[in-house]
C-alpha positions in Angstrom: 7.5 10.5 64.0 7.3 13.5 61.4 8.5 16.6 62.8 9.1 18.4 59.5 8.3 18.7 55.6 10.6 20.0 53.9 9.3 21.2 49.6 10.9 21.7 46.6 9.5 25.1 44.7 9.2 24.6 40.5 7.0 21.9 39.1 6.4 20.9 43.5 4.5 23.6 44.6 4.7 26.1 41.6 4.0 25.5 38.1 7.1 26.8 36.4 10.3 24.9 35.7 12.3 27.7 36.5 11.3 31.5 37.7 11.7 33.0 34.6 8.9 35.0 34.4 10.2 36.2 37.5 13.4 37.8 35.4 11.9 38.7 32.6 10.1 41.1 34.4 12.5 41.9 36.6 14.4 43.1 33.1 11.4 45.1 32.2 11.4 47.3 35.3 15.1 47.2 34.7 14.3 48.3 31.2 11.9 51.1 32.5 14.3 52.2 35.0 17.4 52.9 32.3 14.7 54.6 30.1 13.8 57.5 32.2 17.1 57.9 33.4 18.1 57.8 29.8 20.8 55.2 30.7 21.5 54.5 26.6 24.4 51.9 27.6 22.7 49.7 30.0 19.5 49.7 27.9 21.8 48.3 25.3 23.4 46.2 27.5 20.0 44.6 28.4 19.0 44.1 24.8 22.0 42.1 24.1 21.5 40.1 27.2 17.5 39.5 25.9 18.9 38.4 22.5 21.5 36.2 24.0 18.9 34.6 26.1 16.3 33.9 23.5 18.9 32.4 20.9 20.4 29.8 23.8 16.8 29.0 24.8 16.3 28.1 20.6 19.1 25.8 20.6 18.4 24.1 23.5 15.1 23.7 23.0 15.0 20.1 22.3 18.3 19.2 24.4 19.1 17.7 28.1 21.2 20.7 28.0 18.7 23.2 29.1 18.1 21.2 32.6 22.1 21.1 33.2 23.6 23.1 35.9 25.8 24.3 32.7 22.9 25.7 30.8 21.5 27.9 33.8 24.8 29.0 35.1 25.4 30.5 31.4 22.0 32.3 31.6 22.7 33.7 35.0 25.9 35.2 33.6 24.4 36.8 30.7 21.6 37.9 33.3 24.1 39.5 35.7 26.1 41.2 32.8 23.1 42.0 31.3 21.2 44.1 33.8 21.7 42.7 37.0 25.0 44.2 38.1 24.4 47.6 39.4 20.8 47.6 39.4 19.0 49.7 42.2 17.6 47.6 45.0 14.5 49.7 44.7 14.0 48.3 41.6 14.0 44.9 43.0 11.6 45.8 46.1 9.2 47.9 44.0 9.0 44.8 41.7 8.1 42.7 43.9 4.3 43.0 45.0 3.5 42.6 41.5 5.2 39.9 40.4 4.0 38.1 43.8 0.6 39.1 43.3 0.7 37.4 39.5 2.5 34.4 40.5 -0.2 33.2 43.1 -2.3 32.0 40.4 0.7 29.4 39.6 0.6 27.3 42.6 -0.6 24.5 43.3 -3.0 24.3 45.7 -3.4 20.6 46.3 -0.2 20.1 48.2 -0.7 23.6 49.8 -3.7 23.4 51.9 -2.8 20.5 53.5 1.0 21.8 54.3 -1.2 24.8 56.2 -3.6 22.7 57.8 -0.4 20.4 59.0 1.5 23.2 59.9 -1.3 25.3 61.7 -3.1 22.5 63.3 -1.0 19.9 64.0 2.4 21.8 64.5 4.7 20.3 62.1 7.5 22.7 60.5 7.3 23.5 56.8 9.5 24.6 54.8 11.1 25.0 51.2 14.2 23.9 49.5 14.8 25.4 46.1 17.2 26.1 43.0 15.0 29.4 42.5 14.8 32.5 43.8 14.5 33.2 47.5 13.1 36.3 47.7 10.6 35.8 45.2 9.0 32.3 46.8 8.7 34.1 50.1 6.5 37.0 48.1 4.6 34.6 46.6 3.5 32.5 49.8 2.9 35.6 51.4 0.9 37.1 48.6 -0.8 33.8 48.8 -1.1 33.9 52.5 0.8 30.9 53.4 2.7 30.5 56.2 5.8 29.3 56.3 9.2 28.1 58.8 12.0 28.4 56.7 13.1 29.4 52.4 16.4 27.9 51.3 17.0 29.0 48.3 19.3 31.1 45.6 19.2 35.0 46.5 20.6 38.1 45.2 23.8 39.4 46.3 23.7 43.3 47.4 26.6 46.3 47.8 25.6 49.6 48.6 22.3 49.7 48.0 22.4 47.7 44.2 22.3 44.3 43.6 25.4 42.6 42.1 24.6 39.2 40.8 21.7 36.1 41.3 23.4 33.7 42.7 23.2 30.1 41.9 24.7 28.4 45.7 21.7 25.6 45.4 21.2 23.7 42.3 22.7 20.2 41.6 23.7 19.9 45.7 20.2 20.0 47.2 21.0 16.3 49.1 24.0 17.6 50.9 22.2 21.2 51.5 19.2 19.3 53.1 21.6 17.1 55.1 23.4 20.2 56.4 20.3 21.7 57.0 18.4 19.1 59.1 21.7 18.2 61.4 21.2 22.4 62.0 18.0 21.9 63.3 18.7 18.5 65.3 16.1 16.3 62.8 16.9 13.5 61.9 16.0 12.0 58.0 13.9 9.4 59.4 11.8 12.6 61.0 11.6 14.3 57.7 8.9 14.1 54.7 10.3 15.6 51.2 8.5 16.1 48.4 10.1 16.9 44.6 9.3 16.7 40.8 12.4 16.1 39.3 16.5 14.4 39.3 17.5 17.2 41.2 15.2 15.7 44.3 16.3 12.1 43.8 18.9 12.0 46.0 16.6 14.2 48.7 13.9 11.7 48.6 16.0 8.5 48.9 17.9 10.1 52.2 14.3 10.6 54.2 11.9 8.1 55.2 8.9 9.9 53.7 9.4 10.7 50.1 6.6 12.2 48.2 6.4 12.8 44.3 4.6 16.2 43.3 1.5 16.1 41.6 3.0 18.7 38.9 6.0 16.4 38.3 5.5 14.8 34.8 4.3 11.4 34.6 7.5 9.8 33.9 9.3 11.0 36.4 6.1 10.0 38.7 6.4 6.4 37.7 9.9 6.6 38.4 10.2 8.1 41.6 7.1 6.0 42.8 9.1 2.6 41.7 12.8 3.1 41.9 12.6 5.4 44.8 9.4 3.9 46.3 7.7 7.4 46.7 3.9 8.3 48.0 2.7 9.4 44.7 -0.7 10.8 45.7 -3.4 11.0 42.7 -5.5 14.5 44.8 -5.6 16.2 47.6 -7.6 13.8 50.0 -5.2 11.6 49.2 -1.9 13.6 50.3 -3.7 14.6 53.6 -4.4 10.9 54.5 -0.9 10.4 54.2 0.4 13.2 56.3 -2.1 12.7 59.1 -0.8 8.7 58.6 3.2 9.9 59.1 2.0 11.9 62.2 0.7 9.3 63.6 3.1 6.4 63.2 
């Protein structure tokens, strides 16, 4: 019986591949912040980090590099020397209503109303598992007024009132987070429904007994999923509620 779906976040449930719209204006507040306080050094410091950015983006543009583990744990250090380290928390909170507000109008809502209806109606726990940011799915969702059980995810870490660093704890290890995860909450695999987009879910969708391939997942990595991994691979919406009311059900 299902008791719980458990969701990836980018190209699942949200367009982007990775929340970098999310940073980039995070570094524009950041930008705004040294300004007025006439913070010369860390402006600098951020320009440098935008410049380093944008030329490893260019030469990764057309490699497998830039969906390695390696690529994004280089752009999270330029990040967090850049303009992360230090930063207010304020600037971080005040951020955050926009950005939420904005990002709405990249989810997808086909998976999304029947995950509510699921979880309002029928009482099944919902729920995200992510390589992005925390803190920035649960604004979204709410902005979007989803409910939902449980975010894990990547999340800043915080001293005294300023951030530190973005983390990067989930990435290439989502199977064994998942597995950790559902022996927390006493469910077992053959309980659990996961859906994903991409070779970071692989190993999460071949551990559970209800694997689903996302919509926004590109079409080779559908036909993959659907015939190596023997995924649902729903074509709409009507389609993907069938299948959870089926799961309940069985």
């Amino acid at each position: 019986m299902l008791k719980v779906i458990v969701c990836d976040w980018n190209r699942t449930l949200f367009e982007d591949e990775y929340e970098i719209e999310f940073f980039r204006g995070l570094a524009r507040c950041a930008g705004m912040s040294f300004l007025k306080q006439l913070k010369f050094q860390s402006l600098f410091r951020l320009y440098w980090a935008k410049k380093q950015c944008e030329n490893m983006y260019q030469n990764t543009a057309h490699s497998t590099k830039n969906h390695s583990q390696f690529f994004f744990r280089e752009i999270l250090a330029i990040l967090n020397h850049g303009f992360i380290r230090n930063l207010p928390n304020t600037v971080l909170t005040d951020y955050l209503p926009s950005y939420a507000k904005e990002a709405t109008s990249r989810l997808d809502q086909r998976p999304i109303r029947p995950l509510m209806r699921s979880r309002e109606d029928r009482g099944l726990k919902v729920g995200i598992l992510s390589s992005g940011c925390g803190i920035a799915i649960k604004k979204t969702l709410e902005a979007n007024k989803s409910g939902i059980d449980f975010i894990k995810a990547n999340s800043f870490e915080e001293k005294n009132g300023r951030l530190q660093s973005f983390k990067l704890d989930i990435y290439d290890n989502k199977a064994e987070a998942l597995k950790t995860f559902l022996e927390e909450m006493q469910i077992l695999p053959n309980e659990t429904m996961y859906i994903g987009d991409d070779w970071q879910d692989e190993e999460c969708l071949r551990s559970v007994r209800y694997p689903v391939v996302s919509f926004l997942a590109h079409p080779e990595i559908r036909t993959h999923f659907k015939e190596e991994v023997k995924a649902y691979a729903p074509e709409n919406e009507a389609e993907f509620s069938r299948f959870i009311e089926t799961t309940i059900g069985y």
